[in-house]
N, C-alpha and C positions, 0 to 999 in steps of 0.2 A: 328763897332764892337758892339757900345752897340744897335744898334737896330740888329744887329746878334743875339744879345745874350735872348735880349728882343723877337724876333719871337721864338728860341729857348725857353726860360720860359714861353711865351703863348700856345709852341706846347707839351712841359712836361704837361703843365698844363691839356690841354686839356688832354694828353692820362692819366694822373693821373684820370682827371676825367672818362675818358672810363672805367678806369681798375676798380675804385671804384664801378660806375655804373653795371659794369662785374661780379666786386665782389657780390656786394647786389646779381646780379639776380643768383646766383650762390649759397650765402648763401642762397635764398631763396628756392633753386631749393635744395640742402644741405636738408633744413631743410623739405622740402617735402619728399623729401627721406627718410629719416632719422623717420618722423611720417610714415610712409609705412611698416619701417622697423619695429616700435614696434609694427603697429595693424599685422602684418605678423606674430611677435611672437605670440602677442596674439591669434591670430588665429591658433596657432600650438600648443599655450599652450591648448586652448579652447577645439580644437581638440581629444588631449594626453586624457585631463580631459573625454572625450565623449568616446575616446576609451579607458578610464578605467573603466569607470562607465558601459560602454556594457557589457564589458568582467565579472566585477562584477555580471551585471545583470543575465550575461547567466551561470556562475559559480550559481549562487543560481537556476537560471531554473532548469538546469541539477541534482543540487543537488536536488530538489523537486520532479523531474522525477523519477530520482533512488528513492527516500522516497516513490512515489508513486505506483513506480511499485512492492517496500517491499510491502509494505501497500497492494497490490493487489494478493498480492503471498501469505498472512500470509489471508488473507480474502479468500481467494480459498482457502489454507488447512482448516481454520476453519470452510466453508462450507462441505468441503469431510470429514471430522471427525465430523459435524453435520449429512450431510446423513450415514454416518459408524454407527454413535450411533443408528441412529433409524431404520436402518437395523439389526444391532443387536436386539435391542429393539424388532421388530418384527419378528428375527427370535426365539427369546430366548421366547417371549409370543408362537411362535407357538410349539415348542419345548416344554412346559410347557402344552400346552392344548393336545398334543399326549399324553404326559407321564401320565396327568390325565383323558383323554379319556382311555389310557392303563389301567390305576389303576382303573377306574370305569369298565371296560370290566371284568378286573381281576376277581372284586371282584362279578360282578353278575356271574360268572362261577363258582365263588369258593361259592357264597350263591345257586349257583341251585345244587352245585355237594354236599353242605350238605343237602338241599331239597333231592335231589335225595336217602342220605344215609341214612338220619333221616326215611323215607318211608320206604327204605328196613330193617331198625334194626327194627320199627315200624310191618311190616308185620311178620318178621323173630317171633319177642317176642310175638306177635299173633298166629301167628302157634306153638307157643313152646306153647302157653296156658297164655303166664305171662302178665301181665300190661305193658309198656312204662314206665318206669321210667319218672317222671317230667322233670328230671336235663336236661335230652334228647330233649327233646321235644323244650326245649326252646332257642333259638337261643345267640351265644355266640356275645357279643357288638361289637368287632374286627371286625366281619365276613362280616361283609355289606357293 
């Protein structure tokens, strides 16, 4: 009996030792796991952080785009409203040099149509016998 008992306590003993030995490689195998599982976080935290910072990045692109294509619309109007001003500009100088090409026509029509009168009152006080008065004769400062 007691060597019954004694194979028994040598055959516990033994599987105590297996199960311990089982244990270790089990805790070790645990603890592999377990480091797997924090760089796995980390790699999802890593991750999140890269797809926040993207998503950041392209939120400022985008906004920069729209800024830019303002910026490109306010710069086309401020060009069309540069050509506008000096389209004006040149039609308001040509507009300006008719009405004074006019006023110069005017007035040589209006200085030969007093030429023209000043000779006939001229010939007219001649044939009457009389002088030309001076006052006549001399050209009014308006008239040219």
């Amino acid at each position: 009996l007691e060597e019954k008992n004694s194979k028994e306590i040598l055959s516990l003993r033994k599987e105590k030792d297996n199960a311990e030995e089982a244990n270790r490689e089990l805790s070790g195998h645990v603890q592999s796991l377990e480091a797997k599982c924090l760089d796995y976080e980390k790699q999802e935290q890593h991750t999140q952080n890269v797809d926040d910072l993207v998503a950041r990045k392209l939120d400022v692109a985008v906004q920069e785009a729209v800024a830019a294509k303002e910026l490109d619309l306010k710069l086309d109007q401020a060009n069309s409203y540069r050509e506008l001003k000096v389209r004006l500009k040149d039609q308001y100088a040509k507009r300006e040099k008719r009405l004074k090409d006019s006023a110069m026509l005017e007035a040589k029509k209006t200085k030969k149509t007093v030429q023209v009168l000043e000779e006939k009152l001229q010939s007219l006080m001649t044939a009457k016998g009389g002088d030309v008065p001076q006052q006549q004769q001399q050209q009014q400062p308006g008239k040219e």
